[in-house]
Each structure stands twice: as C-alpha cells, then as structure tokens.
C-alpha positions in Angstrom: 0.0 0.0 0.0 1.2 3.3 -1.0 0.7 6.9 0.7 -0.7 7.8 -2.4 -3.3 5.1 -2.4 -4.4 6.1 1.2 -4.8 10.0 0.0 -6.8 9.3 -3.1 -8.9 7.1 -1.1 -9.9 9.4 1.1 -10.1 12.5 -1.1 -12.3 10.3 -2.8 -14.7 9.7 0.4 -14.0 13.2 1.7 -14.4 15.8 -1.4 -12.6 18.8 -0.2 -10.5 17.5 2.1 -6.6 18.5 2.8 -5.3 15.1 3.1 -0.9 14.3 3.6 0.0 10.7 4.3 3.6 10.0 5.7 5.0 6.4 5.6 6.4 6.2 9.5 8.1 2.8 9.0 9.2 2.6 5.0 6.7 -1.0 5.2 4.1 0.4 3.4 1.6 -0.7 6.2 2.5 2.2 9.0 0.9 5.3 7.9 0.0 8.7 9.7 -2.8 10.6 8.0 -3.5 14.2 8.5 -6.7 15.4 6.9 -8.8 18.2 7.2 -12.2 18.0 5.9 -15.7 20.0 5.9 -17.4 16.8 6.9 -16.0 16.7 10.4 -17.5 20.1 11.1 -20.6 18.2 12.8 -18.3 15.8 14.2 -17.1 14.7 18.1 -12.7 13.5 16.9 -14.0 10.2 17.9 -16.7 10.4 15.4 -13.9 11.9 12.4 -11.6 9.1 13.6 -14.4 6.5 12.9 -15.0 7.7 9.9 -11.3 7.2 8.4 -10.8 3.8 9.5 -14.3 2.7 8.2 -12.8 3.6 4.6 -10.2 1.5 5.7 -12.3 -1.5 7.0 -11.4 -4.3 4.6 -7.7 -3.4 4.6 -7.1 -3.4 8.3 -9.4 -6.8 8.4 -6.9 -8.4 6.1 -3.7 -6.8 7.6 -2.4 -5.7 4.5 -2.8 -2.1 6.5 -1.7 -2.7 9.9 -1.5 0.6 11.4 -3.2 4.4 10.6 -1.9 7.2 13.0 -4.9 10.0 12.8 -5.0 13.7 13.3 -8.1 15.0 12.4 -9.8 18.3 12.0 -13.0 20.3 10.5 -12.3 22.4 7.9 
C-alpha cells in the first residue's frame, strides 16, 4: 500500500479535504494521516476518527494495512 493510495482514497470519500499521508516505517503498512475535511465540522474527533478507518475497514481486516496514526480536524 502506498501513501498515495491512502490519500486518493480518502479525497475520494472526503471531497474537499486536505489530506498528507507519511510512511512512518518505510513498510508500506505504518501510515499517519493528517486530513482536514468540511465533513467533520458536525463531528465529536471520535466520530472523524471513525469515519477514516471505516474507509479503511477491509484493509485493516486483512492486515495488508496494519496501522493508521490520525489527526483530524474540520475544515
């Protein structure tokens, strides 16, 4: 999995969205996320941090994605 794949993925769920994915380990499956997106404007952090690793569901099932380190904010 690439940085890359991770922020198109979520632009794709979050229109709008600033979105910067770092690498933390070089494994590709160790990945902070920063995103800042209009849809978390109604949102609790829990709630915004829910919402990322739901698009990620199937890949942290499968643990081809092992870890996602979130910071999250409304836009």
């Amino acid at each position: 999995m690439t940085p890359q794949f991770i922020e198109n993925r979520l632009k794709e769920a979050f229109p709008g969205a600033d979105v910067l994915v770092s690498d933390m380990t070089g494994t590709g499956n160790h990945f902070e996320v920063r995103i800042i997106a209009p849809q978390f404007e109604a949102l609790n952090r829990i709630k915004q941090h829910q919402a990322v690793m739901s698009i990620f569901d199937p890949e942290l099932k499968s643990g081809e994605l092992h870890a996602l380190s979130l910071k999250t904010m409304a836009k």
